[in-house]
Backbone atoms as SQL, in Angstrom:
CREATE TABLE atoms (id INTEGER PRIMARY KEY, chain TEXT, resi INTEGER, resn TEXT, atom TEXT, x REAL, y REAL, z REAL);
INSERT INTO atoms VALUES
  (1, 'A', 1, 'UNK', 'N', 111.206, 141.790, 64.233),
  (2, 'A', 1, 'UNK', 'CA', 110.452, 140.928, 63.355),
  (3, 'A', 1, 'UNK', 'C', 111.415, 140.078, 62.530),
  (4, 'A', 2, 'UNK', 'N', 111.214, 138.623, 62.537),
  (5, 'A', 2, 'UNK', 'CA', 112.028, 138.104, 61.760),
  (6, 'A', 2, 'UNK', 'C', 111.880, 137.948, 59.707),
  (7, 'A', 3, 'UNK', 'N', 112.949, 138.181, 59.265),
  (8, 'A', 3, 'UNK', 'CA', 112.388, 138.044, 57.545),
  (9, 'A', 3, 'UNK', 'C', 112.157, 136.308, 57.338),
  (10, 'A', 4, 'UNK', 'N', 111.482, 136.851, 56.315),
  (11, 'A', 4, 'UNK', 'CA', 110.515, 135.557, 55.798),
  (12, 'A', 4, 'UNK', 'C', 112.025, 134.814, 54.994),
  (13, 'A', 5, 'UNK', 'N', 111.521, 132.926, 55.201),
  (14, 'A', 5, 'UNK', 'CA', 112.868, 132.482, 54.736),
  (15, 'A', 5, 'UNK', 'C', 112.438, 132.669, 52.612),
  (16, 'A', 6, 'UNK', 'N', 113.625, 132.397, 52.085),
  (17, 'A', 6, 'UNK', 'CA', 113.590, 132.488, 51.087),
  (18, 'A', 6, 'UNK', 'C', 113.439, 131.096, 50.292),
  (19, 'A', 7, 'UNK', 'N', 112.587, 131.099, 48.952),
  (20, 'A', 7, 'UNK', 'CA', 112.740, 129.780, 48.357),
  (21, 'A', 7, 'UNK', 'C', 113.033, 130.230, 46.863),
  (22, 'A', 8, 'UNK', 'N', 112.874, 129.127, 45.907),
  (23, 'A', 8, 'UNK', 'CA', 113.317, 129.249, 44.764),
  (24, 'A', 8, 'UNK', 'C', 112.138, 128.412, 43.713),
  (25, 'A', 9, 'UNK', 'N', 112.089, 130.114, 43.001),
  (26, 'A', 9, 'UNK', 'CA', 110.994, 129.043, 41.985),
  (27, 'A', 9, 'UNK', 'C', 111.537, 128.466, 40.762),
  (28, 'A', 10, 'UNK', 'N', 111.062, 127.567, 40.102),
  (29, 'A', 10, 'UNK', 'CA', 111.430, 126.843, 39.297),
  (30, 'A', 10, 'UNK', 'C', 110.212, 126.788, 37.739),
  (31, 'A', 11, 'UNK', 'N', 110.801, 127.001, 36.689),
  (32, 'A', 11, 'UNK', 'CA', 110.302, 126.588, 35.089),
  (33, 'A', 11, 'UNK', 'C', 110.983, 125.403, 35.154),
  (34, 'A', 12, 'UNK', 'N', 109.135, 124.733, 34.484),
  (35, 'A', 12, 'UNK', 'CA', 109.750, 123.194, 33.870),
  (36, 'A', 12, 'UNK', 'C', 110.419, 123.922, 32.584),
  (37, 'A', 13, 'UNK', 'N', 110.437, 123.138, 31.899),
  (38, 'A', 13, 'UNK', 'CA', 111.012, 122.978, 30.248),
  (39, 'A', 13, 'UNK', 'C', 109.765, 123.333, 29.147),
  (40, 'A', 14, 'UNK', 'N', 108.690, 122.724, 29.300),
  (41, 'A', 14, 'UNK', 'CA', 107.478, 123.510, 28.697),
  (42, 'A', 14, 'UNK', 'C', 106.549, 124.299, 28.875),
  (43, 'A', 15, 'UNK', 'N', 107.260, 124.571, 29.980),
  (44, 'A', 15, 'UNK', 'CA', 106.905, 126.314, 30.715),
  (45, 'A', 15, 'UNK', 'C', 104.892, 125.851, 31.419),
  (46, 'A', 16, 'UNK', 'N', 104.628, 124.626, 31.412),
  (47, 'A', 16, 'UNK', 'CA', 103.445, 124.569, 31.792),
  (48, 'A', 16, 'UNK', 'C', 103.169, 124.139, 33.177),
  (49, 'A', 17, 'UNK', 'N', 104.254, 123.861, 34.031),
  (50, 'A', 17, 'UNK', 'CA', 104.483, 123.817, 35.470),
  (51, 'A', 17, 'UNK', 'C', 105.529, 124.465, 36.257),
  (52, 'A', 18, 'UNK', 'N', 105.077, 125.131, 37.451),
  (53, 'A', 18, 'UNK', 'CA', 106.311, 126.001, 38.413),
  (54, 'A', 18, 'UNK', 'C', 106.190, 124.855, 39.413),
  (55, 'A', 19, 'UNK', 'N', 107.985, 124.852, 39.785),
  (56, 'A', 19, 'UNK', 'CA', 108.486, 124.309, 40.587),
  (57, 'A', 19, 'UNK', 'C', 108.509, 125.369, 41.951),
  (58, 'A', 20, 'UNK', 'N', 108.163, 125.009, 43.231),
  (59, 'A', 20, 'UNK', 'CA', 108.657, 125.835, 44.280),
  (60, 'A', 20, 'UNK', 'C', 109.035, 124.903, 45.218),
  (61, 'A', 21, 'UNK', 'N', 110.804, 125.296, 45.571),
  (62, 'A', 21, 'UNK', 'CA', 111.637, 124.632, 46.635),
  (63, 'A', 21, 'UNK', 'C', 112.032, 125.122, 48.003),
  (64, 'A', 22, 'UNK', 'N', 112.607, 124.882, 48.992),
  (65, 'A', 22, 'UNK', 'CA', 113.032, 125.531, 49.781),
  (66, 'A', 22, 'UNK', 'C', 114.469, 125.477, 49.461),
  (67, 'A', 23, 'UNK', 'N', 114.850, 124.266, 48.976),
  (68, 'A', 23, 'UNK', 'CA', 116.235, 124.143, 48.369),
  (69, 'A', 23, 'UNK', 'C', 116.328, 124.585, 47.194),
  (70, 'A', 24, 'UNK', 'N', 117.642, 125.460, 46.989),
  (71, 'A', 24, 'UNK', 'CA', 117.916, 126.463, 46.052),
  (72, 'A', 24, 'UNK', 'C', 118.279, 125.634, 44.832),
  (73, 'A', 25, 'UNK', 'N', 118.567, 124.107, 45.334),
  (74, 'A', 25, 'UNK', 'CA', 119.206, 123.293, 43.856),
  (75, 'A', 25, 'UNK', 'C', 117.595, 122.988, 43.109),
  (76, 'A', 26, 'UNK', 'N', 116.990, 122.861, 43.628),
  (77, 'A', 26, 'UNK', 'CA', 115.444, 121.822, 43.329),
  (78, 'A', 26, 'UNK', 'C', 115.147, 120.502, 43.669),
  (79, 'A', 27, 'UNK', 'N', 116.489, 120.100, 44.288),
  (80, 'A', 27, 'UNK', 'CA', 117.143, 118.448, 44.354),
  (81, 'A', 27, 'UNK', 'C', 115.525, 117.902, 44.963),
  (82, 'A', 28, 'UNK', 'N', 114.740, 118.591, 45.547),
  (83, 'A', 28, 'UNK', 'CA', 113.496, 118.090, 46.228),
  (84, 'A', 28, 'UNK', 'C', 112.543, 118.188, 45.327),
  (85, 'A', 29, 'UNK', 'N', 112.833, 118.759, 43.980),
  (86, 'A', 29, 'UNK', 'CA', 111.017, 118.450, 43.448),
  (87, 'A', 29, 'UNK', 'C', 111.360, 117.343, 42.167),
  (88, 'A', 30, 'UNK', 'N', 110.105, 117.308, 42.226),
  (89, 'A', 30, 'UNK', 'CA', 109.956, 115.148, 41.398),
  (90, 'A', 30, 'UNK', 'C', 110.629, 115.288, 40.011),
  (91, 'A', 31, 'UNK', 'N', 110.573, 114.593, 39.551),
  (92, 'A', 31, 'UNK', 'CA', 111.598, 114.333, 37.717),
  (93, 'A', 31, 'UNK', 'C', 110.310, 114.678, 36.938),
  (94, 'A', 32, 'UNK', 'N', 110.603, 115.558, 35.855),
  (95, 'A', 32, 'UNK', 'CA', 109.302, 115.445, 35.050),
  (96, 'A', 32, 'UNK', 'C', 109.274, 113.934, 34.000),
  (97, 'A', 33, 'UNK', 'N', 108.046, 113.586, 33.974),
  (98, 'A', 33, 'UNK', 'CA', 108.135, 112.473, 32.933),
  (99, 'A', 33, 'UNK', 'C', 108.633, 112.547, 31.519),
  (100, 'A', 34, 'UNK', 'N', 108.622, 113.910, 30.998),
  (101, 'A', 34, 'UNK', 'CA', 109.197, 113.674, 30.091),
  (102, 'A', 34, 'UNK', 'C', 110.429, 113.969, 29.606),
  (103, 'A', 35, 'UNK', 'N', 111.084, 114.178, 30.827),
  (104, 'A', 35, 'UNK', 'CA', 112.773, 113.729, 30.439),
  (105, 'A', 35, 'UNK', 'C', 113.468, 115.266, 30.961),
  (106, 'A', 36, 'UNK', 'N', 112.444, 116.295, 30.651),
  (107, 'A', 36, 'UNK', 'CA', 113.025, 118.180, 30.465),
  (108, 'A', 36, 'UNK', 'C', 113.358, 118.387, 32.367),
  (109, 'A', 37, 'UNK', 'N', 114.201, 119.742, 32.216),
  (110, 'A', 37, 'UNK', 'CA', 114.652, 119.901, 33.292),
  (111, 'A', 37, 'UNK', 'C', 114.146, 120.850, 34.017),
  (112, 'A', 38, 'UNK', 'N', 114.018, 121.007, 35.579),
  (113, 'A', 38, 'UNK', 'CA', 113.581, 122.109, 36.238),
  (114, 'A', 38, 'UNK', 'C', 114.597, 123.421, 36.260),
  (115, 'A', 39, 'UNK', 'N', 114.487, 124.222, 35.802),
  (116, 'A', 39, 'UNK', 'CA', 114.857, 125.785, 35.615),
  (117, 'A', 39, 'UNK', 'C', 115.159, 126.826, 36.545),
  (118, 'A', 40, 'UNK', 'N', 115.729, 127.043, 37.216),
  (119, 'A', 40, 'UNK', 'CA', 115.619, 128.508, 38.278),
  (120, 'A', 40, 'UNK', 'C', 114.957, 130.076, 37.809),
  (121, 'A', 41, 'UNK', 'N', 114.160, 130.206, 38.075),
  (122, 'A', 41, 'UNK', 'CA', 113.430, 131.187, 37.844),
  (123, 'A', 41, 'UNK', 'C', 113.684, 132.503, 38.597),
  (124, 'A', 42, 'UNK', 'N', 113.341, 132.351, 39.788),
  (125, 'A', 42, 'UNK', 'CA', 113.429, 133.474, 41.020),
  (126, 'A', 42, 'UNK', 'C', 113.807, 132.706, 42.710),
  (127, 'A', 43, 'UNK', 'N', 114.214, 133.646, 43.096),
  (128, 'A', 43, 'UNK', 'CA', 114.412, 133.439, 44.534),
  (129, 'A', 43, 'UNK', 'C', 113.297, 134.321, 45.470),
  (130, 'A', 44, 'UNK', 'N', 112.856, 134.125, 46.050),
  (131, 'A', 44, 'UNK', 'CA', 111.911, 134.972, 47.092),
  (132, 'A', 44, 'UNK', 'C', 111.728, 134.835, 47.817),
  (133, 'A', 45, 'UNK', 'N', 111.312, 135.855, 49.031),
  (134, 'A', 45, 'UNK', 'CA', 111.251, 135.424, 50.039),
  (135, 'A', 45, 'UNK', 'C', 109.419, 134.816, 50.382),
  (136, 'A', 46, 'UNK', 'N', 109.424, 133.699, 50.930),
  (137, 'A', 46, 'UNK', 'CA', 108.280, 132.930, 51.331),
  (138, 'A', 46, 'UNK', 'C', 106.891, 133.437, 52.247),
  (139, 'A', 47, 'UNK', 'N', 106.502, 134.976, 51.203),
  (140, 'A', 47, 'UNK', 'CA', 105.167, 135.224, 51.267),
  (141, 'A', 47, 'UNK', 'C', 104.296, 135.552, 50.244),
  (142, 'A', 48, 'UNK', 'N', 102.705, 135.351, 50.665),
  (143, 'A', 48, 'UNK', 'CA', 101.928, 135.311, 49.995),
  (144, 'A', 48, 'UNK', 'C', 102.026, 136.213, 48.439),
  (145, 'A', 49, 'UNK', 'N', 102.160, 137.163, 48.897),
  (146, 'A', 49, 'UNK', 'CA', 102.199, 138.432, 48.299),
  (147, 'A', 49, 'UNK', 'C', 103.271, 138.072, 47.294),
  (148, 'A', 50, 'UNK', 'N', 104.759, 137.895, 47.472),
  (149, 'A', 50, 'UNK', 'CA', 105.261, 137.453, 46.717),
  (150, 'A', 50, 'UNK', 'C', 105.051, 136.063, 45.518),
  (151, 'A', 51, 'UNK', 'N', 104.104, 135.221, 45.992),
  (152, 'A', 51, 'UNK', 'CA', 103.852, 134.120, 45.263),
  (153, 'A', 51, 'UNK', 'C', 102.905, 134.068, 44.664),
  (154, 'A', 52, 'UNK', 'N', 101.891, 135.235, 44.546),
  (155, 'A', 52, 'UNK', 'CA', 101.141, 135.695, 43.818),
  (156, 'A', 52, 'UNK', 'C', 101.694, 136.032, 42.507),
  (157, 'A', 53, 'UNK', 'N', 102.681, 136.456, 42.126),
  (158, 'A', 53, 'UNK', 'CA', 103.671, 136.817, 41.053),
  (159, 'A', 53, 'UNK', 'C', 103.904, 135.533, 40.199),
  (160, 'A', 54, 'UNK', 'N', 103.996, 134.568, 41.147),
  (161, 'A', 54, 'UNK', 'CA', 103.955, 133.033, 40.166),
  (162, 'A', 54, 'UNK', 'C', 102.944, 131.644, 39.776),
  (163, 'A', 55, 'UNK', 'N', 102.403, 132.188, 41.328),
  (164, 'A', 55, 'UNK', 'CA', 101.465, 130.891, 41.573),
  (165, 'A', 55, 'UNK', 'C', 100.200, 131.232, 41.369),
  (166, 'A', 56, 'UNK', 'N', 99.143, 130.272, 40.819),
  (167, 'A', 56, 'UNK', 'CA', 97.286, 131.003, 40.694),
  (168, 'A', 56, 'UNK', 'C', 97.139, 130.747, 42.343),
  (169, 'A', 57, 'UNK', 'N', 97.254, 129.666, 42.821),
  (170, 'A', 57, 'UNK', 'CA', 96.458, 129.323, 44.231),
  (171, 'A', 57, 'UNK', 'C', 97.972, 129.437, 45.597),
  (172, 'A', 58, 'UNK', 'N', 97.890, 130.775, 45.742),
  (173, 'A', 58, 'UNK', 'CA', 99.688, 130.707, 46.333),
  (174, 'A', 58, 'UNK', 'C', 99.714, 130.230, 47.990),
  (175, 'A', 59, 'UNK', 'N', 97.844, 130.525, 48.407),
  (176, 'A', 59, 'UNK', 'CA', 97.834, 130.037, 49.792),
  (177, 'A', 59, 'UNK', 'C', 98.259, 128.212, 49.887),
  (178, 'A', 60, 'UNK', 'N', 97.942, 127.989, 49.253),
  (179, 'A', 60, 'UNK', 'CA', 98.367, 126.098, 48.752),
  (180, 'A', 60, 'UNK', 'C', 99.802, 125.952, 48.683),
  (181, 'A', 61, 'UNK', 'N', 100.221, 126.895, 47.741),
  (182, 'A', 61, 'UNK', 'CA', 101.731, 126.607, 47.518),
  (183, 'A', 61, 'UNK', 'C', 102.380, 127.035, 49.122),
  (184, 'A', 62, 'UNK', 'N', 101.791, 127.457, 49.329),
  (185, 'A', 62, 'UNK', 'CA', 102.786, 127.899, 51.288),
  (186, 'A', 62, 'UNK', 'C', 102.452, 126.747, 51.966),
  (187, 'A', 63, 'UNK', 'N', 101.182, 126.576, 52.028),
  (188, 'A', 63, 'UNK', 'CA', 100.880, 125.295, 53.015),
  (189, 'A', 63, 'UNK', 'C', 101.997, 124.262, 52.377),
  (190, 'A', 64, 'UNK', 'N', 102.241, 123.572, 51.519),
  (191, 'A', 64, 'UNK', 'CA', 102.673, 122.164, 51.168),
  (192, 'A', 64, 'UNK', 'C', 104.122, 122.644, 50.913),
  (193, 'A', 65, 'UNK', 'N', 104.892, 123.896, 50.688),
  (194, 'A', 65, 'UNK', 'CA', 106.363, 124.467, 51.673),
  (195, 'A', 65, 'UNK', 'C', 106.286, 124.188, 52.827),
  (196, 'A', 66, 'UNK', 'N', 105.275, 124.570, 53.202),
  (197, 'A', 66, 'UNK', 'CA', 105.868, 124.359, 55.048),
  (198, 'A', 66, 'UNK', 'C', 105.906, 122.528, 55.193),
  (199, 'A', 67, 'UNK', 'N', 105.149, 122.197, 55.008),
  (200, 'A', 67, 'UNK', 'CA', 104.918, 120.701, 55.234),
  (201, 'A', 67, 'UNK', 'C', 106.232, 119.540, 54.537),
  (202, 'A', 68, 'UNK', 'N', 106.298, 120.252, 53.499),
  (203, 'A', 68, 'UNK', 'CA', 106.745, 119.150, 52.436),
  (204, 'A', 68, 'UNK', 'C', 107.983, 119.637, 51.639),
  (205, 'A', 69, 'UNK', 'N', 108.142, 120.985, 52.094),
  (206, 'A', 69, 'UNK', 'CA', 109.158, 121.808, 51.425),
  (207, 'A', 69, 'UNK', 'C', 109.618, 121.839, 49.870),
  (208, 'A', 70, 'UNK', 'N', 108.272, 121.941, 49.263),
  (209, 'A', 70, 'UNK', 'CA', 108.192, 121.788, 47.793),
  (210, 'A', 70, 'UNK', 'C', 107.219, 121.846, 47.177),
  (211, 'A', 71, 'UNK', 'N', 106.855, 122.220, 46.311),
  (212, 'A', 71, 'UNK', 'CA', 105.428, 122.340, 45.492),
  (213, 'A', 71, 'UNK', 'C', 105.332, 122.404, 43.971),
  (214, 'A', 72, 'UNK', 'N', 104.400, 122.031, 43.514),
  (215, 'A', 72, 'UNK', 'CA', 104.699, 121.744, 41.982),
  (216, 'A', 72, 'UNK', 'C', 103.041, 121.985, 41.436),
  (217, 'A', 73, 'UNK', 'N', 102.761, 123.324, 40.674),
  (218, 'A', 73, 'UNK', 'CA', 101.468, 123.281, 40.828),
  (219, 'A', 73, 'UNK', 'C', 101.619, 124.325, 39.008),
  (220, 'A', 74, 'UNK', 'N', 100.360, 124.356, 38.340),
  (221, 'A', 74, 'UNK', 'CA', 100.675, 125.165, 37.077),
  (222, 'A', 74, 'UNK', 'C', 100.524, 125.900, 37.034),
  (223, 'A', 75, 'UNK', 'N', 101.543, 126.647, 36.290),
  (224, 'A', 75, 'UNK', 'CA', 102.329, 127.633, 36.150),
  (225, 'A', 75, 'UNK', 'C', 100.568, 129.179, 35.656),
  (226, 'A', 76, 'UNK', 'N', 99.807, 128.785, 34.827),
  (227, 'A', 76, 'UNK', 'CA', 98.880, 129.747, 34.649),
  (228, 'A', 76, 'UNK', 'C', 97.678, 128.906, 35.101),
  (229, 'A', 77, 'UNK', 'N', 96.486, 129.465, 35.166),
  (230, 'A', 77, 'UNK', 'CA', 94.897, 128.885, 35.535),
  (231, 'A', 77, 'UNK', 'C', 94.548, 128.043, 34.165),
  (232, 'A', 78, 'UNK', 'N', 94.209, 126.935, 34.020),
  (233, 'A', 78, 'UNK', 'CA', 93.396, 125.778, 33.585),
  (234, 'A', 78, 'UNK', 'C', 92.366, 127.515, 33.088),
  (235, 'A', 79, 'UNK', 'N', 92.002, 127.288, 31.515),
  (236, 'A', 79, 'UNK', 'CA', 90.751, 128.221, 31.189),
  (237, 'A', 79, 'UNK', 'C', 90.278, 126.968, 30.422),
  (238, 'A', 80, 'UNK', 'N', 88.410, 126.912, 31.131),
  (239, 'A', 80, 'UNK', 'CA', 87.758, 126.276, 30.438),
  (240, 'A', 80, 'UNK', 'C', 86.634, 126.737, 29.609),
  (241, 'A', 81, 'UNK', 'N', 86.653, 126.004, 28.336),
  (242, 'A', 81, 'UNK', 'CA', 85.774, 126.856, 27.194),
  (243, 'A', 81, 'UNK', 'C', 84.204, 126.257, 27.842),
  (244, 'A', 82, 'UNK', 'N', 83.364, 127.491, 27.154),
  (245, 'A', 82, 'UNK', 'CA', 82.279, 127.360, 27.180),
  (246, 'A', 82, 'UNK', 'C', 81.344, 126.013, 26.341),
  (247, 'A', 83, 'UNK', 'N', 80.520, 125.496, 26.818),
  (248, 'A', 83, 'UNK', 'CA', 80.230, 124.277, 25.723),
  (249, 'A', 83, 'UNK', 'C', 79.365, 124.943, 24.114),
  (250, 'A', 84, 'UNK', 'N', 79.800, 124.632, 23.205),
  (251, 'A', 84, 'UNK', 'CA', 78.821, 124.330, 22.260),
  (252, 'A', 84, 'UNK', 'C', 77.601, 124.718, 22.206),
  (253, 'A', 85, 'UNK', 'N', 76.993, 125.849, 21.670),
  (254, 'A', 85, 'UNK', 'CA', 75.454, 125.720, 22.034),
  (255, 'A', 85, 'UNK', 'C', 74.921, 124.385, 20.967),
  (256, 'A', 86, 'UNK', 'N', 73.786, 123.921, 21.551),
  (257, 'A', 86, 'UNK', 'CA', 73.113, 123.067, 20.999),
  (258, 'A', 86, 'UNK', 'C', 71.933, 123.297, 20.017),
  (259, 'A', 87, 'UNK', 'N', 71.912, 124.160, 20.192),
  (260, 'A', 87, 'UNK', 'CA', 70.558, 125.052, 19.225),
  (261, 'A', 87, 'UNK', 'C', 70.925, 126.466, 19.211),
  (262, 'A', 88, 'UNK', 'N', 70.555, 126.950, 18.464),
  (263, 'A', 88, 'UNK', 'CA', 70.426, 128.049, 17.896),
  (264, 'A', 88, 'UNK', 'C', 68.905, 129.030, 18.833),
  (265, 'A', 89, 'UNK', 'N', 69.716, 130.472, 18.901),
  (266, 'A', 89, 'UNK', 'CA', 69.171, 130.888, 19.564),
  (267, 'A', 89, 'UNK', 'C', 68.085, 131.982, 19.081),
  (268, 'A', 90, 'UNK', 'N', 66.746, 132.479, 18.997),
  (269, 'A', 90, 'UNK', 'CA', 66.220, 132.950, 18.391),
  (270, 'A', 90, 'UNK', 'C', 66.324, 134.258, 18.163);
């Protein structure tokens, strides 16, 4: 059986996006706009199971590695609040 190849995850600078490369520098994932730098976090090897540890949606983050050899997706789940009730409840 062959081992799974290894990639490298990446902290932005305000910790609100993970970088994942196949290249160990990051030289492949985009500039953040606001100036901060991508971080080395971990090295792992490129399965699910393992990218569960970083990523919310990790089947995504594999697909667009294999394709694109890079991924850039946030770092925890988007929580959205409940709305406002509008009235009062009896």
């Amino acid at each position: 059986m062959k081992a799974a190849p290894f990639l490298t995850v990446f902290a932005c600078g305000d910790g609100q996006l993970r970088g994942f490369s196949l290249q160990a520098d990051g030289s492949n994932l985009p500039p953040r706009p606001d100036g901060s730098h991508w971080v080395s976090v971990a090295a792992i090897p490129m399965t699910i199971s393992e990218l569960e540890k970083y990523a919310v949606d990790p089947a995504c983050v594999l697909v667009n590695l294999r394709e694109r050899g890079f991924d850039v997706a946030a770092a925890t789940a988007k929580i959205l609040p409940f709305p406002a009730p509008h009235r009062s409840s009896a």
